[in-house]
Each structure stands twice: as C-alpha cells, then as structure tokens.
N, C-alpha and C positions, 0 to 999 in steps of 0.2 A: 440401489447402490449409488454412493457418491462418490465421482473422483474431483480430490484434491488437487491441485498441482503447486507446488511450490509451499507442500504441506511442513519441511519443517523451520521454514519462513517466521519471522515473526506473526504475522498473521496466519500463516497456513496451520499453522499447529495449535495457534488458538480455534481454527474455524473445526480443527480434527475433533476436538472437545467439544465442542459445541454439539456436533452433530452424536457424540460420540453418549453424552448426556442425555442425549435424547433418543439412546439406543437406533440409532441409526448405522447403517452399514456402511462403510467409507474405507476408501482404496488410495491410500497417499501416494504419489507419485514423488519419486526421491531419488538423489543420486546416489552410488555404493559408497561415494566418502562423506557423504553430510550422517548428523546423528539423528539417525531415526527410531530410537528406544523408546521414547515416551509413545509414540503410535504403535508400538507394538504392546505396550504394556496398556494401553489402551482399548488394546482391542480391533486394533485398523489393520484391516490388509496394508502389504505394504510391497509396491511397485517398483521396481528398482530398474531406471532407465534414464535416458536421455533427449529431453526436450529438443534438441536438435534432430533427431533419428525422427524421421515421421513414421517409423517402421513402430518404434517403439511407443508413438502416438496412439497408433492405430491400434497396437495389445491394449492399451491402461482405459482405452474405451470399451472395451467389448462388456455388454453386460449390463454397462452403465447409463443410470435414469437421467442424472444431474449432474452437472459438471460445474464446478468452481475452480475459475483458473484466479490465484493470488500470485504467481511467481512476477519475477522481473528483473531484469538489472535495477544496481544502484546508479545513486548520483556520477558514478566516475566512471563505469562501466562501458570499454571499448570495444562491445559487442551488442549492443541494443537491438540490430536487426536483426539478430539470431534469435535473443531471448524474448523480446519485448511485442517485436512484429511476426517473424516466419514462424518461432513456436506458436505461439497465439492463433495462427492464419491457418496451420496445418489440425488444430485442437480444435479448431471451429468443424473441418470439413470431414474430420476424424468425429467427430459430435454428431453433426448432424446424418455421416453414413448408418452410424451406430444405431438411429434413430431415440436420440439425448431430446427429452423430454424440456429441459431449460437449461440457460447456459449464464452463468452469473459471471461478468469480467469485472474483475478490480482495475480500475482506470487509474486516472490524475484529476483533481479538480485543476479545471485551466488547459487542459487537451483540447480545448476547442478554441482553443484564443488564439491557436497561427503562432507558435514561438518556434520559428524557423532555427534558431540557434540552438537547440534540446532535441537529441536524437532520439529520447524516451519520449516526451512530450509528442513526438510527430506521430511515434511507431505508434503509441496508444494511441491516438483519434483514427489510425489508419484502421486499427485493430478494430475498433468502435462502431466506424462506417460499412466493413467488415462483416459484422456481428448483425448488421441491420439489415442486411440486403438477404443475410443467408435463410432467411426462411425458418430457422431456432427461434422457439421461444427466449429471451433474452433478459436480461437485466444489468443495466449497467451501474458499477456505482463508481464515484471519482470523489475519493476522499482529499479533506484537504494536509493529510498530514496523519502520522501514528503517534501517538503519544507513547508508546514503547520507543519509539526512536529518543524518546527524550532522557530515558532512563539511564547513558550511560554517560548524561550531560551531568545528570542530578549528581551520579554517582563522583565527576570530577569533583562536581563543585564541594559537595560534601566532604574532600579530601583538600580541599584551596580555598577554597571563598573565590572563586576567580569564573566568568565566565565571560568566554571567549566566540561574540561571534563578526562576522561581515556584515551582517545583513544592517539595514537600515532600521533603528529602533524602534520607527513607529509605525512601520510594516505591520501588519493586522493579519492576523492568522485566527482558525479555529481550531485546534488539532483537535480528531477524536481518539477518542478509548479505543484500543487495540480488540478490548473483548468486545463494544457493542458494535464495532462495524462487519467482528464476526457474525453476532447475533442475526444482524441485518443480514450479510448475507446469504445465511444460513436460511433464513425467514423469505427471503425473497426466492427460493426455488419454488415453493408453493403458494406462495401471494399472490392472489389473483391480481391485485391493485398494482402490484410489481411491475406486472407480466410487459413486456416491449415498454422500460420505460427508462430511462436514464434520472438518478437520484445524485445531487449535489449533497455528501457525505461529512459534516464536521461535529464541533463537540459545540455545546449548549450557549456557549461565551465568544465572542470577540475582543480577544485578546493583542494587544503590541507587543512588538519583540520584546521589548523592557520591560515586560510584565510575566516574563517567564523566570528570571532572574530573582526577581520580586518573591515569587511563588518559590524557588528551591531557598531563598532567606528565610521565607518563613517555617518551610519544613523541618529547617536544620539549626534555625534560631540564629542567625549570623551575616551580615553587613554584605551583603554581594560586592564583589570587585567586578565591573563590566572592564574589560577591556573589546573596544569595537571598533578595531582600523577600518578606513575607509575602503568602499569597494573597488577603488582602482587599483590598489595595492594587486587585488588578487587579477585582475586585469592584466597587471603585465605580468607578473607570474606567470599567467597562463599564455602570453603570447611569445613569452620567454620559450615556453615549453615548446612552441607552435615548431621553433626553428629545428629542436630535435627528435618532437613524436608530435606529427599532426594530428595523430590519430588520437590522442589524449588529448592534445588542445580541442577536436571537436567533443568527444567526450564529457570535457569540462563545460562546454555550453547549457546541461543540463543542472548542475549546481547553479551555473551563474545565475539561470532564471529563479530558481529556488529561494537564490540570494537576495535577487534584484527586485521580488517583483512581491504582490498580498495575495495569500489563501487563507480565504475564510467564506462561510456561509453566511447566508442573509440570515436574520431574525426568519422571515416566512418559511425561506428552503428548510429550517430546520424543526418549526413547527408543522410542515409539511411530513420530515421524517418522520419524528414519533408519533404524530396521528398514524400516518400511514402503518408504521411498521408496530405499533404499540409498543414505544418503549421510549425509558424515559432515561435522556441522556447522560455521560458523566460529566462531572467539571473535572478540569485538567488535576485541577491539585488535589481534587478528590482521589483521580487517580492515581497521583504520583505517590500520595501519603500511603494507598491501600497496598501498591507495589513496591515501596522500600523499607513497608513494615512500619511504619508510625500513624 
C-alpha cells in the first residue's frame, strides 16, 4: 500500500495515476472539502483527514509500505510551519513507527542554499535533515519548478497576449513535467540507485524567464506582450503590507526568492536523472502543447 499525501494536489493526483496504472494500491490522504472524485474513480482508497491531527497521521499510515508526501503550502501561505514542517516531522515518525518501507519527500530545488527570508524554503531543508537522520529508507527530490503551475499562465495569455511577470528576465529556470516527476517519484520507492539519495529535479532545457513567453507565442501563434515591473515594486508592496499583517509580509518572503533568485538543473544533474530513473525528459513546450490540446 501507498500513501499519498496531498493526493489531490497537482502533483499528488498525477502521482495517484501513476501508481494507479501500475495497478498499485494507494490510499490518498485528503481533506473533506478538496475534490477527491477522480481517486475514487480511480480506484484509491481515500483518507479523509487532517495533516495537522497527528492522530490522523498515525490512522493514514497503518498498513502502509511507501509513503509519498507531495503536500505543501504555497508561495503566500501563512502557515508553513504547520503544513510544510510539523506535517512533514509527524509523517516521518508516523512512517517509520508503521515500519514504511521508503519515504519519498517532495522538497524545493535551492532548500539547501540558507534563504532565511522563505518560510517554505527553511521548513523543507528542516524537513530534509529530518528525513536523514530518522533511520527510513528515503528519497528526496527538489524540483525546480512544475510546469502545471504554468498552465493557468498560458491559459491568460491565450485570452491577452499579455504576460505579466516580476521576476528578472534572464533568470534561468528548468521547470519539469508535472507527469515525469510523478514517474520519478513513483520509480524511486523501489529504486535501488534512489534509496538515501537527494535528486536535483528539472526538465531537459535551461530556459530564461523570456523564453516562456516566447513559448506560449508560439503555441498560440501571436506576438507576446511581456509586461515586467521591476522587483522593488513588489518590495514595497510587501513592506506596505508588513505595517498591517506581518504575518503575510513574512509569508511573502517565499515568492520573493522565487522571484528574485535561478532554478534550474545542471546539463549533468539531469543526465544523471534519466540514466538513473530511465526516462527520458519532457521539454516544456512539449508539454504545454500536449496539456492545452495543440
């Protein structure tokens, strides 16, 4: 048995199908108000509790060989320690009482780079070091990005020609495929070559920000408008904010790095992937064209 967590996530619901293809047994872990139809029609157990209850931790393990935790706050999200770190810390030791066979964490690329200002960034390396010490076989992967996130960019653009972002144009990112880093981590509970390893997670290309824009022109046959204010803009926005919800001004720290900073894989890390994991990458626009139907 595999339990999901944060199964019907963009990732977690691809990773239900995965395993789910491969007639595998899988026990999604969900909250009572997210939609969780497609894992039932799927065929997934389906666990209905709360990542915060370690009570409820401790039920969604019983049973269970492998555990894939994909859950998380987002970028803006004013509870990271809850979701990102203490769920995380209680599903580790909920795992290993269970006696969980291997434990696959969906990380960040760049958790290990000390960005003191991203409350997500910290809780996952915390999560990470964590996951190292407990004694579980483990596997960590830290993607640099989903390319599902980018789908409801394409879909603006497609309605404007307009693409709107902060970041610095010539910031270098990898994003990977939403399906292959299920694959991967679907692949890495039973990969020997996996087993205690941390994998740097991206897609086949190093890309610049203004080569994503480039990419939804071509799909859609039409002239990209970039509109791209400078990052201080959002700077004081957010210390604007700081005067009446600090608690969002720290929050927003984990966008800014987002914003501010490059993910992307080396050429080796990611011929390292697909040897390792046998499989051979998507390119981004490959996948945007296979997901908006063109």
């Amino acid at each position: 048995m595999y339990l999901v967590t944060g199964a019907t996530g963009s990732l977690g619901r691809r990773v239900v199908r995965v395993l789910r293809d491969r007639s595998q047994p899988v026990r999604g872990f969900v909250r009572l108000t997210s939609n969780y139809g497609e894992l039932e029609e799927r065929g997934a157990e389906v666990f209905i509790g709360d990542l915060r209850r370690d009570r409820d931790i401790e039920k969604a393990t019983q049973g269970v060989r492998y555990v894939i935790s994909t859950h998380g706050a987002n970028a803006r999200s004013t509870n990271p320690d809850e979701i990102d770190y203490r769920a995380n810390i209680d599903l580790i030791d909920s795992a290993k009482a269970a006696g969980v066979e291997h434990f696959v964490f969906i990380s960040v690329l760049g958790a290990d780079r000390g960005y003191q200002d991203s409350p997500v960034f910290k809780a996952k390396r915390e999560v990470e070091k964590y996951l190292e010490k407990s004694g579980l076989n483990y596997t960590i992967l830290r993607p640099s990005g989903f390319a599902s996130d980018l789908i409801p960019f394409a879909e603006k653009f497609r309605q404007t020609g307009i693409y709107l972002t902060l970041s610095d144009l010539k910031n270098r990112s990898s994003t990977v495929s939403t399906e292959d880093l299920a694959q991967i981590a679907v692949t890495a509970t039973t990969l020997e070559a996996a087993k205690n390893k941390i994998f740097p997670v991206g897609g086949p290309e190093i890309l610049t920000r203004d080569e994503i824009p480039r990419i939804f022109g071509r799909i859609f046959n039409r002239e990209p408008i970039i509109i791209n204010p400078p990052l201080f803009l959002f700077d004081s926005i957010r210390t604007t904010l700081g005067f009446v919800n600090p608690e969002l001004q720290k929050a927003l720290g984990t966008l800014r790095v987002l914003l501010a900073d490059e993910f992307y894989c080396t050429t080796e890390e990611i011929d390292t992937l697909e040897t390792t994991f046998d499989i051979k990458l998507e390119r981004l626009e490959d996948y945007l064209r296979r997901n908006l139907g063109f």
